[in-house]
C-alpha positions in Angstrom: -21.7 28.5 -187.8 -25.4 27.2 -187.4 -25.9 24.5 -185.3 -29.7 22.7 -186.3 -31.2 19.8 -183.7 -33.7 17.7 -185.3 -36.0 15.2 -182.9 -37.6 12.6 -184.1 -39.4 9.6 -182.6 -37.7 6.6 -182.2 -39.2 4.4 -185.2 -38.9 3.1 -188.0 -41.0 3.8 -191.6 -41.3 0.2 -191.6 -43.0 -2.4 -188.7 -39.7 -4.2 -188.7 -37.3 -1.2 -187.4 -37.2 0.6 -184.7 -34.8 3.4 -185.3 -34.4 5.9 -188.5 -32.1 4.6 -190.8 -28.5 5.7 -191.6 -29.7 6.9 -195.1 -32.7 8.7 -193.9 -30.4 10.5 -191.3 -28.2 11.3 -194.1 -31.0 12.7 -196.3 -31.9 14.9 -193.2 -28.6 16.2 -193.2 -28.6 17.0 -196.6 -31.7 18.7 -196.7 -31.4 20.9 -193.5 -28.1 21.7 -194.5 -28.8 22.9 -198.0 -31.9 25.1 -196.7 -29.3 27.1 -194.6 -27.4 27.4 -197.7 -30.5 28.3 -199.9 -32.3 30.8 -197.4 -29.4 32.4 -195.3 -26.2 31.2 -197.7 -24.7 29.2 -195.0 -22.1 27.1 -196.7 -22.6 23.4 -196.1 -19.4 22.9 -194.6 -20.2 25.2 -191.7 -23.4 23.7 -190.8 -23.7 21.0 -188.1 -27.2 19.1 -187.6 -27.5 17.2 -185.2 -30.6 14.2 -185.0 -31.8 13.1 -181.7 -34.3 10.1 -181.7 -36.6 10.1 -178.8 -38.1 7.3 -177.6 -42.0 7.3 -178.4 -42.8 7.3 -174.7 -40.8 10.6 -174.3 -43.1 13.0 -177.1 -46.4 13.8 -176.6 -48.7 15.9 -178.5 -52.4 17.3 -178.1 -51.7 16.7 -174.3 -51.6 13.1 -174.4 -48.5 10.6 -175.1 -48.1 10.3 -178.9 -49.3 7.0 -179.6 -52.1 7.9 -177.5 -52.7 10.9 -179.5 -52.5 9.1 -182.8 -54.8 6.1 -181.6 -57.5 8.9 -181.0 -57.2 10.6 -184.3 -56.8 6.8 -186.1 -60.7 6.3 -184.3 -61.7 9.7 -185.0 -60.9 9.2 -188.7 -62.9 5.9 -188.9 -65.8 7.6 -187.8 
């Protein structure tokens, strides 16, 4: 039985949320669960994902705190 964790920041697609929404979370358990089925013929009813948010403070990236990190590349793009 395959157990899948999937992290994600804590935001939302939009400025007004702050959290991934219930149908995105369901989407992402669709999807991961049907690439198990597709590539190692897992059925879906033996597959558990699991999605833990992290709050944007928590990930970093490139060695700096994400928003950080994506401040620099936002600049780097403009130039």
């Amino acid at each position: 039985m395959p157990i899948v964790t999937v992290q994600v920041t804590r935001e939302g697609t939009t400025p007004d949320r702050n959290s991934v929404s219930a149908e995105e979370k369901t989407a992402i358990i669709k999807g991961v669960s049907e690439v198990l089925l597709n590539v190692l013929h897992k059925p879906l009813e033996s597959t558990y994902v699991v999605i833990e948010e992290v709050d944007l403070d928590n990930w970093g990236w490139g060695g700096l705190p994400t928003a950080q990190y994506r401040a620099l590349r936002a600049a780097a793009a403009k130039s």
